[in-house]
DRENZA-425043 format. One line per field, with one value per residue (C-alpha): residue number from 1; z, y negated, x negated; residue in three letters. Coordinates in steps of 0.5 Angstrom, whole numbers. Example, Ala and Ser with C-alpha at 12.3 -4.5 7.8 and 13.67 -1.06 7.14 Angstrom:
<rs>
num: [1 / 2] .
c3: [16 / 14] .
c2: [9 / 2] .
c1: [-25 / -27] .
residu: [ala / ser] .
</rs>
This chain:
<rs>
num: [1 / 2 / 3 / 4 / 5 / 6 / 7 / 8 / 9 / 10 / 11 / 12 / 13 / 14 / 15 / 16 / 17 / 18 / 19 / 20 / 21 / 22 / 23 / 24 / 25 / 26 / 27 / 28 / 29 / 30 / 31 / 32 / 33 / 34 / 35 / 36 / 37 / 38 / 39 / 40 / 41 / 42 / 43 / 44 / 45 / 46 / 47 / 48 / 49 / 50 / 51 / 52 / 53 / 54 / 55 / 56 / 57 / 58 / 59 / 60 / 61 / 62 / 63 / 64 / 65 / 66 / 67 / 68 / 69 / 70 / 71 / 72 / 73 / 74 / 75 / 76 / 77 / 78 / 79 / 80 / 81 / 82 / 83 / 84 / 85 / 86 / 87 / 88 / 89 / 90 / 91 / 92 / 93 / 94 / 95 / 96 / 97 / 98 / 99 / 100 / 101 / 102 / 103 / 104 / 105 / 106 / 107 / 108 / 109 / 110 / 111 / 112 / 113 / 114 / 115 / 116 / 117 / 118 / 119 / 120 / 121 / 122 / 123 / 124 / 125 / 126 / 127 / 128 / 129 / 130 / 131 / 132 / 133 / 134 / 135 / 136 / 137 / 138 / 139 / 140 / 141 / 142 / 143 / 144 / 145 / 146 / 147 / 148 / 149 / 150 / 151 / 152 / 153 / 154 / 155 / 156 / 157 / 158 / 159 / 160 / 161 / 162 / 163 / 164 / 165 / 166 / 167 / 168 / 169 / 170 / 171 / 172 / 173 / 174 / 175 / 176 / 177 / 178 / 179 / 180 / 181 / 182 / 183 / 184 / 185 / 186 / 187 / 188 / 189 / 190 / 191 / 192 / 193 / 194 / 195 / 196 / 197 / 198 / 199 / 200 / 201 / 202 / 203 / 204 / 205 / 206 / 207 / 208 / 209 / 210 / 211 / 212 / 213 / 214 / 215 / 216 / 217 / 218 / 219 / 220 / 221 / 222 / 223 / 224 / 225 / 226 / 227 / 228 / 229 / 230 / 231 / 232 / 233 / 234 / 235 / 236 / 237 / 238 / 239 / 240 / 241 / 242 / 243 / 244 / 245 / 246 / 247 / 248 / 249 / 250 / 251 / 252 / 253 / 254 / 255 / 256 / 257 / 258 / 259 / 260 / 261 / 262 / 263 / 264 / 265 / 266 / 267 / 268 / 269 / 270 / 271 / 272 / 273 / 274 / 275 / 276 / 277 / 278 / 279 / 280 / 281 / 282 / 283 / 284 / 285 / 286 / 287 / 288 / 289 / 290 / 291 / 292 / 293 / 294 / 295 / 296 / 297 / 298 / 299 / 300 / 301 / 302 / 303 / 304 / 305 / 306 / 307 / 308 / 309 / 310 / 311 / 312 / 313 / 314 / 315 / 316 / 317 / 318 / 319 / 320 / 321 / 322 / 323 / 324 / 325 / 326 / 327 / 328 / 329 / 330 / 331 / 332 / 333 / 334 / 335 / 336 / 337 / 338 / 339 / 340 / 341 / 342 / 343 / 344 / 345 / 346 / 347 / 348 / 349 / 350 / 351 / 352 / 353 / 354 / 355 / 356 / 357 / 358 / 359 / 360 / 361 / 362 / 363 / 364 / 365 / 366 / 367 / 368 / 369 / 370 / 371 / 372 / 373 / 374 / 375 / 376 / 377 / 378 / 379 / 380 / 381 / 382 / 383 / 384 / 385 / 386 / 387 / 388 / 389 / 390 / 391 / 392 / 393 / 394 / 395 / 396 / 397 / 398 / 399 / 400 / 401 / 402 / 403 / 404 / 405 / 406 / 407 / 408 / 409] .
c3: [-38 / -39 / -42 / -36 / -38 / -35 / -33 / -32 / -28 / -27 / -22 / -19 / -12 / -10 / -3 / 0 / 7 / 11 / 8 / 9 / 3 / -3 / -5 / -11 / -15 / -9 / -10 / -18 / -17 / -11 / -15 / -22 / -19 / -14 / -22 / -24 / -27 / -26 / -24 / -24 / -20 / -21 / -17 / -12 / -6 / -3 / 0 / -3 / -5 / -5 / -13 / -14 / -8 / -11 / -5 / -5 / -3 / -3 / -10 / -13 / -15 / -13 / -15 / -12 / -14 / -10 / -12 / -6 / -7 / -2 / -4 / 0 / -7 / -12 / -19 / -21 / -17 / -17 / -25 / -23 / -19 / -25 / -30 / -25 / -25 / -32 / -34 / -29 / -29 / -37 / -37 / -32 / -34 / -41 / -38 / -36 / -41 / -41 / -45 / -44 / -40 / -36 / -33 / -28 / -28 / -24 / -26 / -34 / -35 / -33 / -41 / -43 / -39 / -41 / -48 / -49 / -45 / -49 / -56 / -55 / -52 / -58 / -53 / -51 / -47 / -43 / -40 / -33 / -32 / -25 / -25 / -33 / -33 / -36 / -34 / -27 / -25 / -31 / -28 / -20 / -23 / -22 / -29 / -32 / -37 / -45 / -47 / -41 / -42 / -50 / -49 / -43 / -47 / -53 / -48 / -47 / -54 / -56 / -49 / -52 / -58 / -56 / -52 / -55 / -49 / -44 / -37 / -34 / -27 / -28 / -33 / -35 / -35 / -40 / -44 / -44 / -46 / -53 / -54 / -55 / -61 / -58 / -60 / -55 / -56 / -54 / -47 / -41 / -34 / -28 / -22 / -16 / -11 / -4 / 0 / 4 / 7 / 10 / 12 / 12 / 17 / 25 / 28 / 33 / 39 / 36 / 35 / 42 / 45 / 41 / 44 / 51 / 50 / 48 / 55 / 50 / 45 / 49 / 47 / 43 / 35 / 31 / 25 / 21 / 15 / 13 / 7 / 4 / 7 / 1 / -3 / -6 / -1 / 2 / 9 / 13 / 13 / 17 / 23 / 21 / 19 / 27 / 30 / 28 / 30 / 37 / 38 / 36 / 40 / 43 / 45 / 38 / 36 / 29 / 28 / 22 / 20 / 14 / 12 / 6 / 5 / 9 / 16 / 20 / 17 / 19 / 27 / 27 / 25 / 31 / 36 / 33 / 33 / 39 / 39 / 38 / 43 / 45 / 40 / 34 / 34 / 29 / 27 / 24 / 17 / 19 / 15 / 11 / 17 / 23 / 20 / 18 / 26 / 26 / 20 / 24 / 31 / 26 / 25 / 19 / 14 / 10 / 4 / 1 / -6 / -7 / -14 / -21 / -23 / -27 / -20 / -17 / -22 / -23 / -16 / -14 / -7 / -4 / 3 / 0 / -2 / 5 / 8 / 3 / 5 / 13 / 12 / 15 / 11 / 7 / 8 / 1 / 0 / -7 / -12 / -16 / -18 / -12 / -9 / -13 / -13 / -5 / -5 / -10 / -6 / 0 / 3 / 5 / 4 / 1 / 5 / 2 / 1 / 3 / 8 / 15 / 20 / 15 / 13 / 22 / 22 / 17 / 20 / 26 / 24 / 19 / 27 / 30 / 25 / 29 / 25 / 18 / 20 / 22 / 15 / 12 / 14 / 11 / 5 / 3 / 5 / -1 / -6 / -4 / -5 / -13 / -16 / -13 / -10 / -12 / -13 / -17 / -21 / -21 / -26 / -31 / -31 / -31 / -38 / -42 / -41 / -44 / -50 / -52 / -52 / -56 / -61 / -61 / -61] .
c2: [143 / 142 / 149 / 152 / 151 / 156 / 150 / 151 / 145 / 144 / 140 / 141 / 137 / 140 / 139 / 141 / 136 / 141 / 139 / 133 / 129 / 127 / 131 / 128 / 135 / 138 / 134 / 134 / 142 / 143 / 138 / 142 / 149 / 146 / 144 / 151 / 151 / 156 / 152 / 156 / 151 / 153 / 149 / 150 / 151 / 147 / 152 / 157 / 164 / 170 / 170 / 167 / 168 / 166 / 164 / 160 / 154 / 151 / 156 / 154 / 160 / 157 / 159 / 158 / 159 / 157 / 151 / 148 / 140 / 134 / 127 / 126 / 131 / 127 / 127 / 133 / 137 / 134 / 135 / 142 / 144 / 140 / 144 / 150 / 150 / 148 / 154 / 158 / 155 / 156 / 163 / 162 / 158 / 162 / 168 / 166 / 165 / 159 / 153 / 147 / 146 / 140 / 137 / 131 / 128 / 127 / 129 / 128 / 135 / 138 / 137 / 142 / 148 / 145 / 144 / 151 / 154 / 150 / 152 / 160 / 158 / 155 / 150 / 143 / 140 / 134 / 130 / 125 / 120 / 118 / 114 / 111 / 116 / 115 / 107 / 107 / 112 / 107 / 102 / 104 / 106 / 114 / 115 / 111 / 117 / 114 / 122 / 123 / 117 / 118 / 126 / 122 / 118 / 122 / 127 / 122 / 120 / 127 / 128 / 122 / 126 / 132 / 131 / 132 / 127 / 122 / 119 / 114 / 112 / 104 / 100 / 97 / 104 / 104 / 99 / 100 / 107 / 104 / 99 / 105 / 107 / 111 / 110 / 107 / 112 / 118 / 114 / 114 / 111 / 115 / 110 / 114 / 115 / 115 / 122 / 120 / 126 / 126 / 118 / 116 / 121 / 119 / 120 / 114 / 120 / 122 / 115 / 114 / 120 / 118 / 111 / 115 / 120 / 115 / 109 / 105 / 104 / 104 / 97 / 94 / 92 / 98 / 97 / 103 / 106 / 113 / 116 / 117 / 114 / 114 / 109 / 107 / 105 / 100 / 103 / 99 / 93 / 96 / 96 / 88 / 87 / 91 / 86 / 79 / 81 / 83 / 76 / 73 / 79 / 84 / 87 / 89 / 96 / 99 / 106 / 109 / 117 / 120 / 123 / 121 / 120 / 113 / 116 / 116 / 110 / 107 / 110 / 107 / 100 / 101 / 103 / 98 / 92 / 95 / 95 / 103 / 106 / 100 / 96 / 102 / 109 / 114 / 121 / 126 / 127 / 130 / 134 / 129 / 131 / 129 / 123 / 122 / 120 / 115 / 111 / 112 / 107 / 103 / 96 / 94 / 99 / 98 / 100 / 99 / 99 / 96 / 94 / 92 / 90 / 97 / 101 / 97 / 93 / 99 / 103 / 106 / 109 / 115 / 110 / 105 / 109 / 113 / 106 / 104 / 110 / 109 / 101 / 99 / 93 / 94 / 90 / 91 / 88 / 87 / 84 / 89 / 93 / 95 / 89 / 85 / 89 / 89 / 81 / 81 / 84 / 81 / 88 / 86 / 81 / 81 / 80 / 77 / 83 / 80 / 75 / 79 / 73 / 70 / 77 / 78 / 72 / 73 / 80 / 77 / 72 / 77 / 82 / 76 / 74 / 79 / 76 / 79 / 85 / 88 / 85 / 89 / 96 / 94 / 91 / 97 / 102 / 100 / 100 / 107 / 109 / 106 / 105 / 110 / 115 / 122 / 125 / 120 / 120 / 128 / 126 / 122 / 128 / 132 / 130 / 128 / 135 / 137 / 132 / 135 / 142 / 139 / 136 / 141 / 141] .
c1: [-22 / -29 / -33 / -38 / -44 / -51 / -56 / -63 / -66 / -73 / -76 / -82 / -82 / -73 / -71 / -66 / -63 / -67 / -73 / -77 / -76 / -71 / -65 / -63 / -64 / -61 / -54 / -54 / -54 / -49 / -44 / -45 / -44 / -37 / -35 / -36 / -43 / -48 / -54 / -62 / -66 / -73 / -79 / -84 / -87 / -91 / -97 / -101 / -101 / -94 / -90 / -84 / -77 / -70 / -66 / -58 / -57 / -51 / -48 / -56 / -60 / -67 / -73 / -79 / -87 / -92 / -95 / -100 / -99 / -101 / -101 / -107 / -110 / -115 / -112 / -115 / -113 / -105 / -107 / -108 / -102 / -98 / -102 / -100 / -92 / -92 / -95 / -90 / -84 / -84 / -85 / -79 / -74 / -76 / -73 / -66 / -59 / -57 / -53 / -58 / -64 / -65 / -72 / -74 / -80 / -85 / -89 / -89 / -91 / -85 / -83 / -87 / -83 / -77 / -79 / -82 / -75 / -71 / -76 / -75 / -67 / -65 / -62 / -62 / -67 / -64 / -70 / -70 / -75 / -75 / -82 / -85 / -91 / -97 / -95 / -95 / -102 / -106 / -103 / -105 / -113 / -111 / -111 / -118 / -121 / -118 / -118 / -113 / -109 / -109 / -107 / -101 / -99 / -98 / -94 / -89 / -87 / -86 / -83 / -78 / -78 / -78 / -71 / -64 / -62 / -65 / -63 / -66 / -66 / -66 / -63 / -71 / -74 / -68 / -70 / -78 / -76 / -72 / -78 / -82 / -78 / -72 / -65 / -60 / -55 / -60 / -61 / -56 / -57 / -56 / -59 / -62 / -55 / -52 / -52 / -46 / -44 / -50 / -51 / -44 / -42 / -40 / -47 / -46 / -47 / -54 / -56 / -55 / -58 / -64 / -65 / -63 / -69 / -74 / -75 / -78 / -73 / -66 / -62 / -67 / -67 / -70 / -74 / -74 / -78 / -77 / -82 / -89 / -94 / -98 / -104 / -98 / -94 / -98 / -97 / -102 / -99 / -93 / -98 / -99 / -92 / -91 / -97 / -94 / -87 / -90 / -92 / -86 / -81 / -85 / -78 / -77 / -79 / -81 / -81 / -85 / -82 / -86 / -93 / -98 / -106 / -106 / -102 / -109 / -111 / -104 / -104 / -112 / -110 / -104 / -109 / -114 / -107 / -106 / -99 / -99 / -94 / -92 / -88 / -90 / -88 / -90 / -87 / -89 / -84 / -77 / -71 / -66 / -60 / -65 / -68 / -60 / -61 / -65 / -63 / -55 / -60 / -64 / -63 / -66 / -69 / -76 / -78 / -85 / -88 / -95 / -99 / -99 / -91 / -89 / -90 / -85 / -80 / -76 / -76 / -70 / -72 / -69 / -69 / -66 / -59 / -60 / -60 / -54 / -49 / -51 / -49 / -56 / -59 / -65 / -71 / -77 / -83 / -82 / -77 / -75 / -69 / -66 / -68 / -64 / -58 / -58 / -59 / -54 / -49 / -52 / -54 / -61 / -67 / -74 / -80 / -87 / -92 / -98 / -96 / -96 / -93 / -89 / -85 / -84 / -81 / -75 / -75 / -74 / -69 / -65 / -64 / -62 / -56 / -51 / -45 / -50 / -51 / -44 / -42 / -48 / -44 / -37 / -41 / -45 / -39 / -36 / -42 / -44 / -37 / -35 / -42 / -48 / -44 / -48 / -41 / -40 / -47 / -46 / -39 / -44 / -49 / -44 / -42 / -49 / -50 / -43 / -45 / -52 / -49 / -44 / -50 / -55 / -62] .
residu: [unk / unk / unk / unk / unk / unk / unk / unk / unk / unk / unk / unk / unk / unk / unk / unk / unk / unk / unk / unk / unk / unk / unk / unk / unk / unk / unk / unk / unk / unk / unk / unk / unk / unk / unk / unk / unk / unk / unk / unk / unk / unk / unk / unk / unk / unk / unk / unk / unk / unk / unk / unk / unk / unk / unk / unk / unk / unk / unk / unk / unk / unk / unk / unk / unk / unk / unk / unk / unk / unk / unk / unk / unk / unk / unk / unk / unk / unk / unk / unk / unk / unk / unk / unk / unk / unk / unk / unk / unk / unk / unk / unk / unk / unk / unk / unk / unk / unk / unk / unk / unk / unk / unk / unk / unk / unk / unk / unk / unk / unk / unk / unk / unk / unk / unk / unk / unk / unk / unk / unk / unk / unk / unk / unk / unk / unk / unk / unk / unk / unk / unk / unk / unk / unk / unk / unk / unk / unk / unk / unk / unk / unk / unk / unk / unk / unk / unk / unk / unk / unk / unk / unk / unk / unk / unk / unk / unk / unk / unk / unk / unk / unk / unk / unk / unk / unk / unk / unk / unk / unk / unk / unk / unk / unk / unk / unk / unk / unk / unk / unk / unk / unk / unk / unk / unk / unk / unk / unk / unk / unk / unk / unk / unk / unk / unk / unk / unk / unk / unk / unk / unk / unk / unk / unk / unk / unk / unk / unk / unk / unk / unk / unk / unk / unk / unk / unk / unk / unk / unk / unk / unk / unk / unk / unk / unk / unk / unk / unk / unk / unk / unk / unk / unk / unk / unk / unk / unk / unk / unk / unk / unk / unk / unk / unk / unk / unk / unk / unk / unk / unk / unk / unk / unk / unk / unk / unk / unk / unk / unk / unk / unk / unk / unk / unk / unk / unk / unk / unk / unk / unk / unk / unk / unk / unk / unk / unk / unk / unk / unk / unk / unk / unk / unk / unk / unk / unk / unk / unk / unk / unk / unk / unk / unk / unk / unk / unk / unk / unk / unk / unk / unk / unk / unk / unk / unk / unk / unk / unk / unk / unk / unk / unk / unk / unk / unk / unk / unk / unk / unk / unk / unk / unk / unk / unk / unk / unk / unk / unk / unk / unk / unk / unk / unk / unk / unk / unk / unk / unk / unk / unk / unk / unk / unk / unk / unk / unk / unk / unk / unk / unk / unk / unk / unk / unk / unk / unk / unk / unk / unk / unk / unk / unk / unk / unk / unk / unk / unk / unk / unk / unk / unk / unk / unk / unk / unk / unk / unk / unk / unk / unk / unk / unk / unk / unk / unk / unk / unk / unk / unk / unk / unk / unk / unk / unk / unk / unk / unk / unk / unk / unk / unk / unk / unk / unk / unk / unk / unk / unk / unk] .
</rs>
């Protein structure tokens, strides 16, 4: 029997299925606390003002600060509030006995609470990277000041060093983290993963009361995305994508879920194509267990990454395991890992990302293919169930961590 472990988890954007957002921390946590581990969770809130709360969630001891954060802030202000959080979350998790501190990024400097706790804990850090900073925000020109680019860069190798353990969410981060010089061994990979409790249940009724309730949708083909609606995120060629298909089936229905800097842009865009309201509908952002809904009536799920190859070649969007554990065909606009893992299986399609009428022609004929689509549900089942089941993903954490308390600091 595996010993109990005490975890201080950091991750500064943790949700729960209540909340809009991922939930990956959220279903770490709840399968290490149903394995017998004591999990403290420090994250925040995002608004302004008030001290720390500790609530329960699913056996989680969460602590949240308050933190305000939007994406629609300048950099400076991101930096500030990830500036703000190190500096609370490391007096924190400092405070709190435990056998291993483990800390998720983004942001990067969430290293530097878990390195101090880990420091002053005599404990190991166990540190995830979700997206490769400093690279991704150089790349996408959020990051131009060389003083800031060196003092980021320099926080990712020591970072690396800093960390008894490193798990990466891709293989190719995996590899561009031992070609900065880290040892393969120190290394492992734990994909983002399917939350099959909440989209794979049997929600055919809530997805049929949804077509009920909005006259516009009733029977016809929905195209789903579900998610930021941010500069990195190349929202307005939805509404381009929307207006071409309009053209070549006006009965075809996209339904945008989500929230971001470029929203008003995208709904003005909408109103300018003029296919808002009529064969494109926005919604604000809405929990994990609504959208569970959604994602259940849909019939293709989109996923968008613009810019520079870094920011995409790796990404393992949230959306696309949702889509997975629900059995809904992905469609991305970019040719990544995710992308090629769901043209491999033969569970989605990729989409030109600049080409507008060319990508609503193939979304057109992917609907139209009903044989494909009903072999997608059967397809994706199985690749949620064996490779990217969370439980599943929770086992292989689970046991990185019981290593580095084995090998120490």
């Amino acid at each position: 029997m595996s010993p109990r472990l005490r975890i201080v988890y950091l991750h500064q954007y943790f949700n729960t299925p209540d909340m809009p957002g991922g939930t990956r921390s959220y279903e770490m946590a709840r399968c290490l606390v149903e394995r017998g581990h004591e999990v403290h969770l420090i994250t925040s809130r995002r608004e302004a003002g008030g001290g720390w709360k500790v609530t329960k969630e699913a056996g989680i001891t969460v602590h949240w600060i308050p933190v305000a954060y939007d994406n629609r802030m300048g950099f400076a202000q991101r930096l500030a509030a990830f500036v703000r959080f190190a500096m609370l979350s490391a007096t924190r998790a400092s405070s709190i006995p435990c056998d291993v501190v483990f800390a998720t990024s983004t942001p990067l400097t969430v290293v530097l609470p878990g390195f101090i706790a880990s420091l002053l804990r005599r404990v190991p850090l166990v540190f995830e990277v979700r997206d490769l900073w400093p690279e991704v925000p150089i790349a996408m020109g959020v990051l131009r000041n060389p003083a800031a680019i060196f003092a980021a860069r320099l926080l990712e190798r020591l970072a690396y060093k800093w960390s008894t353990h490193i798990v990466a969410a891709a293989p190719g981060m995996r590899e561009d983290i031992i070609a900065s010089g880290i040892h393969p061994a120190k290394v492992t990979v734990i994909t983002n993963g399917c939350d099959r409790e909440i989209f794979a249940a049997d929600l055919g009724n809530e997805a049929r009361r949804l077509r009920e309730q909005h006259l516009w949708l009733g029977g016809r083909k929905l195209v789903l995305y579900g998610g930021s609606l941010g500069r990195v995120n190349g929202a307005e060629y939805l509404v381009d994508v929307a207006a071409e298909l309009a053209l070549v089936d006006p009965e075809i229905r996209m339904v945008v879920v989500g929230d971001g800097a470029e929203r008003e842009a995208v709904i003005s865009k909408a109103r300018q194509l003029g296919v808002l309201d009529k064969s494109f509908f926005i919604f604000p952002l809405m929990p994990k267990r609504e959208l569970a809904a959604w994602l259940a009536a849909c019939d293709l799920a989109l996923c968008m990454i613009t810019g520079p190859r870094v920011v995409w070649k790796d990404a393992v969007q949230n959306k696309f395991f949702d889509a997975l554990a629900a059995g809904k065909p992905t469609a991305c606009n970019f040719d990544g890992f995710q992308s090629e893992l769901a043209v491999k299986h033969n569970v989605g399609i990729v989409f030109p990302p600049n080409d507008a009428a060319q990508s609503a022609q193939l979304i057109r004929r992917t609907l139209s293919d009903t044989a494909w689509l009903s072999e997608v549900r059967e397809r994706s089942e199985v690749l949620a169930r064996t490779e990217f089941d969370r439980v599943l993903l929770a086992g292989r954490l689970e046991a990185v961590l019981l290593h580095s308390v084995r090998v120490g600091i």
